[in-house]
N, C-alpha and C positions, 0 to 999 in steps of 0.2 A: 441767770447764768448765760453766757456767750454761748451760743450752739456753734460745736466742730464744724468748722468748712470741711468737706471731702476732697480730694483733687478731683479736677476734673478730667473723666472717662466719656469717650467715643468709639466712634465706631465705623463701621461700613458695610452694607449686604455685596456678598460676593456671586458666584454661578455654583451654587449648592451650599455654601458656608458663610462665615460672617469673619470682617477685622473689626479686633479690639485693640482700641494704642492708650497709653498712659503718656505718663512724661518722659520716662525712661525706656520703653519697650511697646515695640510691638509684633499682637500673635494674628495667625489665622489659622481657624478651624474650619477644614470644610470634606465634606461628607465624599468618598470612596463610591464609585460604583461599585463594589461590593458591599457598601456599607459599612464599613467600619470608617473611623473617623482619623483624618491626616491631620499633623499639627506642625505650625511651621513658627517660630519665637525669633525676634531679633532685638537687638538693644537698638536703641533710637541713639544715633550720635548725630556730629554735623552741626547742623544748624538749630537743632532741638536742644540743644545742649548749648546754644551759645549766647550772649547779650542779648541780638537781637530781638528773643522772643519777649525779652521785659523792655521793649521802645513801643510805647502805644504809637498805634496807627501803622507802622513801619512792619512790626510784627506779622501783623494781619496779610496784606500782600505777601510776604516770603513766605509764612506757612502754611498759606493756604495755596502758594502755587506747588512747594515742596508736596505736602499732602495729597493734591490732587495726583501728584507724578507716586509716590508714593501707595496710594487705590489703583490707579491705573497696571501698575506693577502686581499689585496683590491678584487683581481681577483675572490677569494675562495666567500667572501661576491656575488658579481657582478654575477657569476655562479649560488650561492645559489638562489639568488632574481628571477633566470630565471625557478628556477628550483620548488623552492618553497620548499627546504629544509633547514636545520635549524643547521647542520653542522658547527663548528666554526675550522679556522685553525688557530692557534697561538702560540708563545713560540716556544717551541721544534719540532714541528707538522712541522712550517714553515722551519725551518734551516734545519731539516733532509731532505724535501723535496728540497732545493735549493742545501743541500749536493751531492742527487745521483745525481741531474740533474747534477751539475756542474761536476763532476766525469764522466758524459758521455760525454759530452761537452768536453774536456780533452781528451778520449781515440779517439773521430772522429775527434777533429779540430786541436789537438798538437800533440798525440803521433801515430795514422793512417799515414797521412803526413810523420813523420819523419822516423818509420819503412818501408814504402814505396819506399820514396827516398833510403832508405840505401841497399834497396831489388835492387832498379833499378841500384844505379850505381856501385853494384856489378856484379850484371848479366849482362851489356852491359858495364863494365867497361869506366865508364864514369868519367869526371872531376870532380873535388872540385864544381868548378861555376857552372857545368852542371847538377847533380845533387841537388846540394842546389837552383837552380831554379825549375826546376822541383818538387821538395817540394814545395817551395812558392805558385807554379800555382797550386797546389793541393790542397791545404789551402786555398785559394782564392773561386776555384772553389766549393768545399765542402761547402762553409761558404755562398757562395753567393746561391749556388743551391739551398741548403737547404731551403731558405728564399724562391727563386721562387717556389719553391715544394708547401710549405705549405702554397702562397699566391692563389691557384689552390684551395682551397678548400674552400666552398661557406659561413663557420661559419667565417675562417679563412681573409675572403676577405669586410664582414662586421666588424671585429675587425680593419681592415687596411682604411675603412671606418673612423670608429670612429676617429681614430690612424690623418687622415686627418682633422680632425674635431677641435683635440685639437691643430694642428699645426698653423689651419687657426685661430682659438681662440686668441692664443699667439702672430702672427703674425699683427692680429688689432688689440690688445691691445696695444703691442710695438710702434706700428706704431700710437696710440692717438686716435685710431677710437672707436666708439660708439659700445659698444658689442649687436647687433643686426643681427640677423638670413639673411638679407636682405646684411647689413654692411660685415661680417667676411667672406661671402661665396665668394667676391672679393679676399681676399687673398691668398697667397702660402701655397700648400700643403707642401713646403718645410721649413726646421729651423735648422739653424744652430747648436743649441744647442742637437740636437736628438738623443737618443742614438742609433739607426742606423749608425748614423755617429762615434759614439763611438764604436762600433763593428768595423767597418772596419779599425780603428784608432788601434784598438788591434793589430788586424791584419798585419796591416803593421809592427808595433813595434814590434808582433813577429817575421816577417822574417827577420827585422834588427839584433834585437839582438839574436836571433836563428843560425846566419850564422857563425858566430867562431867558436859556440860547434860543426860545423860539424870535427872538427882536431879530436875530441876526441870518441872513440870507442859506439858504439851503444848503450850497458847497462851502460856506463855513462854518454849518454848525456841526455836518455830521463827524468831521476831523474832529472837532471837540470835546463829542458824544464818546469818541472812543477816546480819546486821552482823559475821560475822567474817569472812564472805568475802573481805572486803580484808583482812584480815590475812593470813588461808589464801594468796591470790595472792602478799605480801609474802616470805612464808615461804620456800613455793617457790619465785619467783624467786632469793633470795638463797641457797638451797641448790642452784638448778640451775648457776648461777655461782660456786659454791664446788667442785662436781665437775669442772665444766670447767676449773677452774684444778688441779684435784688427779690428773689422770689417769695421771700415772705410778705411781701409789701400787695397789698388786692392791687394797685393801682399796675405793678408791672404785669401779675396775674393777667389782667385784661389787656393791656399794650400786647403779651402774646396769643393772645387768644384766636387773631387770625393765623399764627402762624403754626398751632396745634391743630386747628380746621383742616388746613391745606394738606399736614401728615397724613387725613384718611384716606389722600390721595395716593400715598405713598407707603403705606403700610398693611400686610394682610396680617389675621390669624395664624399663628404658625403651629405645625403640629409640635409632637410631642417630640419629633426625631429632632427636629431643626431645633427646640431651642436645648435641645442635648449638644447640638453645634455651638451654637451661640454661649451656650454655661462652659464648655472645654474651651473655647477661643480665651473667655474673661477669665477662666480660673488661669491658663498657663502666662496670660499677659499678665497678670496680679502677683503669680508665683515668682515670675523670672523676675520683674522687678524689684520685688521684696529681696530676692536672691542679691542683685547688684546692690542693696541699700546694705545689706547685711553682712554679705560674702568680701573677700579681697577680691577673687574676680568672677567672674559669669560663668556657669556652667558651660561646658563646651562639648558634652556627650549626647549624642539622640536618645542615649538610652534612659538617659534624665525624663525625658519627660512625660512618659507616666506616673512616676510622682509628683508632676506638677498639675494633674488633671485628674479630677474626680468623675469617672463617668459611671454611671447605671449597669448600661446595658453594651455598650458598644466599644469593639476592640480599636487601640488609637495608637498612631505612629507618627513618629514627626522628625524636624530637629531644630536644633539653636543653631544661628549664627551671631554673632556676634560685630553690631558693626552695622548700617545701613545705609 
């Protein structure tokens, strides 16, 4: 017999809480300085909802830059709530800010690398292959350190908590298990589907196809380096979604195995509060959705959603909106 595919479930760690998105919806849960637990539900419309997402390769770019604006947006709220400011980031606010990052991102993990090597194998006159490794391991190095850097710092290390929290989440649900604080905290910090593991998936795919342009002179390769970027994203995307559909197979098993590694960079033990976070985020994003599969139209009241969220111990306030 044919085993059910599940849809596929993600996520993000936020600054005390976690997002969970479906196809249809997405929620975040994240933890009150008093404690008690806020919840915020929205139906995913747009471009999650439209052709594009079924155009291999074409997909991959627009969702992932939507998503990233998307987290970006979630994080700013999740900050706010700790913060007790009132601050809204959206529209333009979000894109300009993913603009500079990604723009620095570029000058330290593509174009540093490549000036470097071309520094190195002119001054010790070194090889084509000697040199374009030597870049690789630099870009390796850079990409991975960085993550160890900023896993050293102790906001940074309860984000990677959380980060743990939505993995184990996903992980018992996939697996049929009862979403339960007691239940989820058995499972792997680790998930195939994470974009940790899509970062380093970049990565590789850039030194693949980064290694031709080393024939062609400095000031033309790096312009290159960056216009293939969106393809590099392309790539990976459609190869990290080709493993996730392939995992019964040992041979994909190992294809990700470095990128399960790299998770214990990015992932802590979470207590028993946080994945109380993480179980309220996945139950009201599973809730509202079923809601819009089932219902004529989306719940539209805050006061809905305590019964979209089973929690233990902790009092939970939120709301829907409708629309993102």
């Amino acid at each position: 017999m044919k085993k059910e595919r599940l849809p596929f479930y993600g996520g993000q760690a936020l600054i005390e809480g976690v997002l969970m998105r479906g196809s249809k919806a997405v929620a975040a849960a994240m933890r009150k300085p008093d404690g008690s637990i806020s919840v915020h539900v929205e139906e995913l419309t747009g471009i999650y909802q439209s052709r594009i997402k079924n155009i291999p390769f074409l997909r991959g770019l627009v969702l992932l830059w939507d998503s990233l604006g998307l987290g970006t947006r979630f994080l700013t709220i999740s900050a706010n709530l700790q913060t007790g400011d009132d601050e809204k980031m959206e529209g333009p606010a979000v894109y300009l800010t993913l603009g500079v990052a990604f723009i620095i991102a570029i000058g330290i993990f593509v174009l540093l690398p490549s000036a470097f090597g071309q520094w190195v194998e002119q001054a010790f006159k070194l090889n084509f292959w000697a040199a374009n490794l030597i870049e690789a391991v630099l870009r390796l190095v850079l990409a991975i350190g960085y993550i160890w850097a900023i896993g050293r710092m102790a906001d940074i290390q309860r984000v990677f908590q959380y980060h743990g929290a939505e993995h184990k989440t996903i992980n018992a649900y996939e697996a049929g298990a009862e979403l339960t604080p007691d239940n989820v905290a058995q499972f792997s910090l680790e998930h195939p589907r994470c974009g940790t593991g899509f970062l380093l998936t970049v990565l590789i795919f850039t030194i693949i196809l980064f290694t031709p342009l080393r024939v062609l002179p400095i000031l033309a390769r790096l312009p290159l380096q960056v216009l293939f970027i969106p393809v590099i994203a392309c790539l990976a995307y459609e190869y990290m979604r080709w493993t996730a559909n392939h995992l019964d197979s040992k041979f994909v098993r190992y294809l990700i195995t470095p990128n399960l590694a790299l998770q214990k960079l990015t992932t802590r033990v979470p207590t028993r509060e946080m994945l109380e976070v993480a179980i309220a985020s996945f139950n009201a994003m599973l809730s509202f959705e079923t809601s819009l599969t089932t219902l004529p139209a989306p719940i539209q009241t805050s006061q809905n959603v305590n019964s979209l969220i089973a929690s233990e111990s902790s009092p939970i306030s939120g709301s829907i909106t409708k629309g993102v």
